[in-house]
PAMI-463258 format. One record per atom (N, C-alpha, C): residue in one letter; x, y, z; residue number from 1. Coordinates in nm, 2 decimals. Layout:
# residues N
aa u v w i
A X Y Z NUM
...
//
This chain:
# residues 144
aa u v w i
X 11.96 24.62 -3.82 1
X 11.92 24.66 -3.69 1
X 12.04 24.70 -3.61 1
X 12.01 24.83 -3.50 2
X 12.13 24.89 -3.49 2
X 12.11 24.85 -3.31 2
X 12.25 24.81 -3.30 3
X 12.25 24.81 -3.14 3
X 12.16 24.89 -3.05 3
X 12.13 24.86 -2.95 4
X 12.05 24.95 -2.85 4
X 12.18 24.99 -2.75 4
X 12.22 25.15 -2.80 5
X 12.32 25.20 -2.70 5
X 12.27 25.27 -2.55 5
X 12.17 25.26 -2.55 6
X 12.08 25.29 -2.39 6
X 12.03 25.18 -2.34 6
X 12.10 25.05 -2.40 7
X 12.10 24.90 -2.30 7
X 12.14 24.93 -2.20 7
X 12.13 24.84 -2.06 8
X 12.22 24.87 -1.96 8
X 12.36 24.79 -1.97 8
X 12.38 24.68 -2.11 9
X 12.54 24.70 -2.15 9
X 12.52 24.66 -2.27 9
X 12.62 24.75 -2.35 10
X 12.64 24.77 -2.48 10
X 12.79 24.81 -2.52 10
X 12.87 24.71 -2.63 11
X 13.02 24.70 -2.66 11
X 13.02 24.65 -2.75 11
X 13.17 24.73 -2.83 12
X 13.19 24.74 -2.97 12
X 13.34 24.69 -2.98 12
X 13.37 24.58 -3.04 13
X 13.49 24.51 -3.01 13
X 13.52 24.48 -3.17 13
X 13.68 24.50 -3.19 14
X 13.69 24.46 -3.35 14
X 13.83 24.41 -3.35 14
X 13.87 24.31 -3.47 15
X 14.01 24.22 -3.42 15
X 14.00 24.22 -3.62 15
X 14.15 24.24 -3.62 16
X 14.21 24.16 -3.72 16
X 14.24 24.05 -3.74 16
X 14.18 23.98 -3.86 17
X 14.21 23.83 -3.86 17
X 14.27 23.78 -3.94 17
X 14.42 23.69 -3.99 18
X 14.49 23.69 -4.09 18
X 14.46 23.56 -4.16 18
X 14.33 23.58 -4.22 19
X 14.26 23.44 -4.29 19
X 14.16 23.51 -4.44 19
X 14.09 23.50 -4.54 20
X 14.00 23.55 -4.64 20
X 13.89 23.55 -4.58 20
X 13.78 23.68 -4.62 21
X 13.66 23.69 -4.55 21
X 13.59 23.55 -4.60 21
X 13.58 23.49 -4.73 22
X 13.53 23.38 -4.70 22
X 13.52 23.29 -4.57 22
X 13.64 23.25 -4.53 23
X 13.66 23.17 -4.48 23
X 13.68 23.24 -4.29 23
X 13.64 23.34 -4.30 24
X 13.57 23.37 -4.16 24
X 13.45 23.38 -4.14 24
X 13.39 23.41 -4.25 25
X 13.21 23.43 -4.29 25
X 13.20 23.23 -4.27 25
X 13.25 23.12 -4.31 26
X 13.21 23.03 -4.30 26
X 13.23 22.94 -4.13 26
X 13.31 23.00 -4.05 27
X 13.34 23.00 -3.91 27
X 13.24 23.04 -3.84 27
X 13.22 23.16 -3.87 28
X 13.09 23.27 -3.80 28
X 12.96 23.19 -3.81 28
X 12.91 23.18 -3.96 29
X 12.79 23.12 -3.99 29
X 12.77 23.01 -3.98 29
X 12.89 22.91 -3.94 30
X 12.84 22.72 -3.93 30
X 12.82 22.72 -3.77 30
X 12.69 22.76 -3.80 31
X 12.60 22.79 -3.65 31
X 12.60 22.62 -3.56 31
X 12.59 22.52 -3.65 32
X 12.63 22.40 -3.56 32
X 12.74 22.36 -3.49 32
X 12.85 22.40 -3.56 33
X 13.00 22.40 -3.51 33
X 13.06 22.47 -3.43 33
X 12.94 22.57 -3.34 34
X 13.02 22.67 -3.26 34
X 13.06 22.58 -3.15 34
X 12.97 22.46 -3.10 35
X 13.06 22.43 -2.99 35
X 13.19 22.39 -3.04 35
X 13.24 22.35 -3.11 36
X 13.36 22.29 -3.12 36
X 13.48 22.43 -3.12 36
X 13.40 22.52 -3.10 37
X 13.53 22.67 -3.12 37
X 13.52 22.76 -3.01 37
X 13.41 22.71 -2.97 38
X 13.35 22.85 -2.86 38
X 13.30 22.75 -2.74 38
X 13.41 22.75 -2.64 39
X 13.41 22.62 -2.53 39
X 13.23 22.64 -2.43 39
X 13.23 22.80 -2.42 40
X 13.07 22.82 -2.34 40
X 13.00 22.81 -2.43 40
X 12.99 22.78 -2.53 41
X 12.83 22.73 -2.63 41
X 12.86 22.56 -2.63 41
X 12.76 22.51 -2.57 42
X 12.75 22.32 -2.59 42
X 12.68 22.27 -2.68 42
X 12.55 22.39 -2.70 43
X 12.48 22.35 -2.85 43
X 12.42 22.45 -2.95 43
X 12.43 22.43 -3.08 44
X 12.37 22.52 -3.14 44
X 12.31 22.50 -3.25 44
X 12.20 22.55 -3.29 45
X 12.14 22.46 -3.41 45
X 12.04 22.58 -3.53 45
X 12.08 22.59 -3.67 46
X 12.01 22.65 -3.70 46
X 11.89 22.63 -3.78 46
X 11.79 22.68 -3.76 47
X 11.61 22.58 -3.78 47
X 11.55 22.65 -3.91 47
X 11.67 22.64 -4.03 48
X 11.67 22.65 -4.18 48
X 11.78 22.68 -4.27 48
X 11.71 22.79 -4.37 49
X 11.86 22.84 -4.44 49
X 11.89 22.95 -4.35 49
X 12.03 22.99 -4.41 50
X 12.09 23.10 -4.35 50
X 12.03 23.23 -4.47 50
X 11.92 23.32 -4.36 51
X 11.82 23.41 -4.45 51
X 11.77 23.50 -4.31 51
X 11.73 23.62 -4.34 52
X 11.67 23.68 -4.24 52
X 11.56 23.66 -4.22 52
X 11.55 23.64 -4.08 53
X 11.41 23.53 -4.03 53
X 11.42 23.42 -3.96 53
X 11.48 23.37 -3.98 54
X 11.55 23.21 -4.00 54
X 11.59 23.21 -3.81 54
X 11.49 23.14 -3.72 55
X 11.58 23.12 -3.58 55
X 11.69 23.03 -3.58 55
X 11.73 23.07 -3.44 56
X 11.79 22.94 -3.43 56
X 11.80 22.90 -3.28 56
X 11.86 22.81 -3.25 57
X 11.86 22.81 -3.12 57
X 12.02 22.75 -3.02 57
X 12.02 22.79 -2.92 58
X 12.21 22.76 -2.89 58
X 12.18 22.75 -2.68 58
X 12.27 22.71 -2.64 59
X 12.33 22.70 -2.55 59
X 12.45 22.80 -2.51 59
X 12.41 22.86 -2.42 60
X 12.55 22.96 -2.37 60
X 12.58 22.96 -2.23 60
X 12.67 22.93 -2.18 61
X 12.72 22.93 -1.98 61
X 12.56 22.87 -1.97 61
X 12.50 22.79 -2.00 62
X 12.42 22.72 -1.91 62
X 12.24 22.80 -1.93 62
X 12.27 22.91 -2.02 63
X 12.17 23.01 -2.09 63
X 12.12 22.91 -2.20 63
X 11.99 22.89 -2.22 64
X 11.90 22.88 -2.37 64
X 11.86 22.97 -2.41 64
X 11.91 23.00 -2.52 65
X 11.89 23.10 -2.61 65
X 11.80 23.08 -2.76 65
X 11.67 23.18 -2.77 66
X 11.64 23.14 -2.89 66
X 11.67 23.30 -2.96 66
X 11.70 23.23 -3.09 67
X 11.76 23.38 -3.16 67
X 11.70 23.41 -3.30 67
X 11.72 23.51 -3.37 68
X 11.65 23.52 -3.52 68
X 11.69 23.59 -3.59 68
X 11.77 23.58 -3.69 69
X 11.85 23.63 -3.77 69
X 11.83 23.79 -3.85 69
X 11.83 23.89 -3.83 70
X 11.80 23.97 -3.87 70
X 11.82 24.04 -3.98 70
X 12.00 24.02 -4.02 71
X 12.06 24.06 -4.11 71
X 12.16 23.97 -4.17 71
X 12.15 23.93 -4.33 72
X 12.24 23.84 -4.35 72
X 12.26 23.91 -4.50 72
X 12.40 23.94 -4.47 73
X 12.43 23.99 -4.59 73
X 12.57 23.93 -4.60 73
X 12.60 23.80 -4.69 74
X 12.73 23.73 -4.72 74
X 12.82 23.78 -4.84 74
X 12.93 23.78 -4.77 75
X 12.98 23.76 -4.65 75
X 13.04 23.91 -4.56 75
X 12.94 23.96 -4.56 76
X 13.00 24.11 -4.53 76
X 12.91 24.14 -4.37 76
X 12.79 24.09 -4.36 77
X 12.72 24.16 -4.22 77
X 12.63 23.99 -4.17 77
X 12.61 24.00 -4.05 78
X 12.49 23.94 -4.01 78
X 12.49 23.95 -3.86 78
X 12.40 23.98 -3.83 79
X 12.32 24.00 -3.70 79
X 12.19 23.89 -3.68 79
X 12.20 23.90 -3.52 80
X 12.08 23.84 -3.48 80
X 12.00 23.94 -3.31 80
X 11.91 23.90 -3.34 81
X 11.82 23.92 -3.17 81
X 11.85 23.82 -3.10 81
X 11.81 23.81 -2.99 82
X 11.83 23.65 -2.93 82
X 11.76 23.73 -2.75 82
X 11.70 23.62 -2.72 83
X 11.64 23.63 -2.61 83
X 11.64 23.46 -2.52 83
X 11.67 23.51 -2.38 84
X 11.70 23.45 -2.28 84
X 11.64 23.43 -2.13 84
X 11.63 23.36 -2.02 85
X 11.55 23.39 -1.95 85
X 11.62 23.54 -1.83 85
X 11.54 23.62 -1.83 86
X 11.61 23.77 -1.80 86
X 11.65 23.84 -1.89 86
X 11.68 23.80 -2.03 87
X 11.82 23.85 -2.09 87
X 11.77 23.92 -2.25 87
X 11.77 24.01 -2.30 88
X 11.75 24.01 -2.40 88
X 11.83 24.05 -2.50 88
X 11.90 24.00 -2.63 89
X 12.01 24.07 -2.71 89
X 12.01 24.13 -2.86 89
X 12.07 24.23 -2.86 90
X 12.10 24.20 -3.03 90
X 12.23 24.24 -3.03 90
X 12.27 24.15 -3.14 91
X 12.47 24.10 -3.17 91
X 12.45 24.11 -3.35 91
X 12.53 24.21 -3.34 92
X 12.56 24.25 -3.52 92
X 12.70 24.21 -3.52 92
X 12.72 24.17 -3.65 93
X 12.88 24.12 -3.69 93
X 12.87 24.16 -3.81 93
X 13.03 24.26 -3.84 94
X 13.08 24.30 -3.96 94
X 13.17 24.25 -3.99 94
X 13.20 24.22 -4.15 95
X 13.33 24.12 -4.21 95
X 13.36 24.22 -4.29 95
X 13.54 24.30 -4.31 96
X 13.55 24.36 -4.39 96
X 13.68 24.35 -4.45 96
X 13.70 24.34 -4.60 97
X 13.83 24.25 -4.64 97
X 13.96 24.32 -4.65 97
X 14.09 24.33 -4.58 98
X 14.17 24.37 -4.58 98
X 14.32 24.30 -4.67 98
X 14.31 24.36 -4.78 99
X 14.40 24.26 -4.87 99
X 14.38 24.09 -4.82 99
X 14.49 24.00 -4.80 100
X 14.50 23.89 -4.78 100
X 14.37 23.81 -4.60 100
X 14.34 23.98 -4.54 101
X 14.33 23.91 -4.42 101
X 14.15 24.00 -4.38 101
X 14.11 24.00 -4.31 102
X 13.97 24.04 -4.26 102
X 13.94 24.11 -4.09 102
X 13.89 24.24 -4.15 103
X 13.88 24.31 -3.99 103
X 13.76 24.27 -3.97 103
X 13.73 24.22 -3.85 104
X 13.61 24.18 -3.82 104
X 13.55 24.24 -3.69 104
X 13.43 24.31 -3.67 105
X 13.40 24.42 -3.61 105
X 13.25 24.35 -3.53 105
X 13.28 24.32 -3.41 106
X 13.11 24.32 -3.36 106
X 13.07 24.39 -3.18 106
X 12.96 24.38 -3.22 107
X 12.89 24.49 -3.12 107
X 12.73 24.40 -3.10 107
X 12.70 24.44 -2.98 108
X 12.61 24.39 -2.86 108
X 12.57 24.48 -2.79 108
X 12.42 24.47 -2.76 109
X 12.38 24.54 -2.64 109
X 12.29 24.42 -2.60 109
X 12.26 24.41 -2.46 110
X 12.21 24.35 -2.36 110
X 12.09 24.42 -2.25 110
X 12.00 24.40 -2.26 111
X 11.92 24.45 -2.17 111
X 11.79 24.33 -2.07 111
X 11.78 24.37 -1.96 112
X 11.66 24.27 -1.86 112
X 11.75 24.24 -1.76 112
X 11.65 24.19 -1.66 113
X 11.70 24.17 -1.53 113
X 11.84 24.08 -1.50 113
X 11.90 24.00 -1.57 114
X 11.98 23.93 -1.61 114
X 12.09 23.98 -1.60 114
X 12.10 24.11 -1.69 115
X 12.21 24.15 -1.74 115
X 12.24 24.27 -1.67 115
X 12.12 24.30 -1.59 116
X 12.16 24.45 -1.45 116
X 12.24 24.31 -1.34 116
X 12.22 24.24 -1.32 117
X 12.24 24.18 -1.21 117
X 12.41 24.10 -1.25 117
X 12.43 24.05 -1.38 118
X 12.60 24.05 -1.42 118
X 12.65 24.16 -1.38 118
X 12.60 24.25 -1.44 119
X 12.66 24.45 -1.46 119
X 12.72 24.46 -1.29 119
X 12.66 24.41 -1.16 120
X 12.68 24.41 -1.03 120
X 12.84 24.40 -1.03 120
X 12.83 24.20 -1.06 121
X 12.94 24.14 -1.06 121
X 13.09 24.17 -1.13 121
X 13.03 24.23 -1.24 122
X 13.14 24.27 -1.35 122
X 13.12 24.37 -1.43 122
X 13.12 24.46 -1.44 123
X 13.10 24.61 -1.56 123
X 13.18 24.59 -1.67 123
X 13.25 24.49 -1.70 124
X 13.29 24.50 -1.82 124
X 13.29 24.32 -1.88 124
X 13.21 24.27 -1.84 125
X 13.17 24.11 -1.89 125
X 13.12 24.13 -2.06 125
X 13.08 24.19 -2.09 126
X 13.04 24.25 -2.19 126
X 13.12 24.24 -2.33 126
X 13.24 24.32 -2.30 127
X 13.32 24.38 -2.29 127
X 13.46 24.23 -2.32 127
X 13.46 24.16 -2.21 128
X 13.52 24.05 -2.22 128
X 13.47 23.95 -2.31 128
X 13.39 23.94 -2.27 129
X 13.29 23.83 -2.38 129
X 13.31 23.86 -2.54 129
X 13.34 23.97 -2.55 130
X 13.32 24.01 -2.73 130
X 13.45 23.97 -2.77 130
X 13.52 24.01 -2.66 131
X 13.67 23.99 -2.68 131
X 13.73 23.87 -2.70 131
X 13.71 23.79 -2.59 132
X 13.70 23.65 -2.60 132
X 13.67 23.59 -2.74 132
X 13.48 23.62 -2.78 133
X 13.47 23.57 -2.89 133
X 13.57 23.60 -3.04 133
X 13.60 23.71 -3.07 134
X 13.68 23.75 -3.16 134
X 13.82 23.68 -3.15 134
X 13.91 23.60 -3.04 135
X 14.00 23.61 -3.01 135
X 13.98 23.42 -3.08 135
X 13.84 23.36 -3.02 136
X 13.81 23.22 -3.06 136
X 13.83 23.22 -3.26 136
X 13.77 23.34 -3.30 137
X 13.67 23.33 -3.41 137
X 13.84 23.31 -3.52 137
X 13.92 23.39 -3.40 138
X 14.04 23.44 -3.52 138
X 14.12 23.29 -3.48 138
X 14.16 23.21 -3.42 139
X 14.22 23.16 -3.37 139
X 14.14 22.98 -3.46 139
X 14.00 22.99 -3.49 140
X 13.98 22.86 -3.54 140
X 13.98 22.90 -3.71 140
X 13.97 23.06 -3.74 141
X 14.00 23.08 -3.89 141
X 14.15 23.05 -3.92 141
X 14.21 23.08 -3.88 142
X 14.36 23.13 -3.90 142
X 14.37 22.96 -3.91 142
X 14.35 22.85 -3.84 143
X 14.35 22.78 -3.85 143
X 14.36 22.66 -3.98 143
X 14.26 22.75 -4.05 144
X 14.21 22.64 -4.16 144
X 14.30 22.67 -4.28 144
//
């Protein structure tokens, strides 16, 4: 499923990470463990296998989110939908192997009353947020 680029926000952020795609694919996907990496998620839980279909549900800045896996292709793609109160998303993530290390490439669009009314405060939250997350994702890989 392909971003919605006539969201009223939509951004494509990509970071090199000097770790094996395995072992960013298993960062990305241990859907329970985001809080421990990603300080605005407090909870997250996923309600089966990791398969397209499969929801799940998470905590974000104070957001409930329920989300549903769309695309799971290991360890190379996975996306999800996810909807919120105002808010609605889809977040695709690409893993792609660079000799020893992995470029990892993701994109978001956002649409509903929610996310016109961030767009006010900040036109590029979006934007930040992807950034942010890529900067966590590489930062608890590199790690291990």
């Amino acid at each position: 499923m392909e971003i919605n680029k006539s969201a009223p926000a939509f951004a494509r952020r990509e970071m090199l990470i000097h770790a094996p795609v395995e072992v960013v694919w298993q960062v990305l996907t241990d859907f329970g463990n985001w809080p421990d990496w990603q300080p605005d998620i407090t909870f997250a839980k996923l309600d089966g296998d990791l398969r397209e279909g499969t929801t799940f549900h998470w905590k974000a800045q104070g957001l409930n989110i329920t989300s549903r896996l769309h695309t799971v292709q290991p360890p190379l793609r996975i996306g999800w939908t996810g909807t919120a109160t105002g808010m609605t998303a889809i977040h695709n993530w690409s893993i792609e192997a660079r000799g020893n290390d992995t470029l990892v490439t993701t994109a978001e669009s956002l649409s509903g009353w929610l996310t016109r009314l961030m767009l006010l405060f900040d036109k590029h939250f979006l934007e930040k947020s992807l950034e942010a997350s890529l900067l966590r994702l590489k930062k608890q890989a590199e790690s291990r």
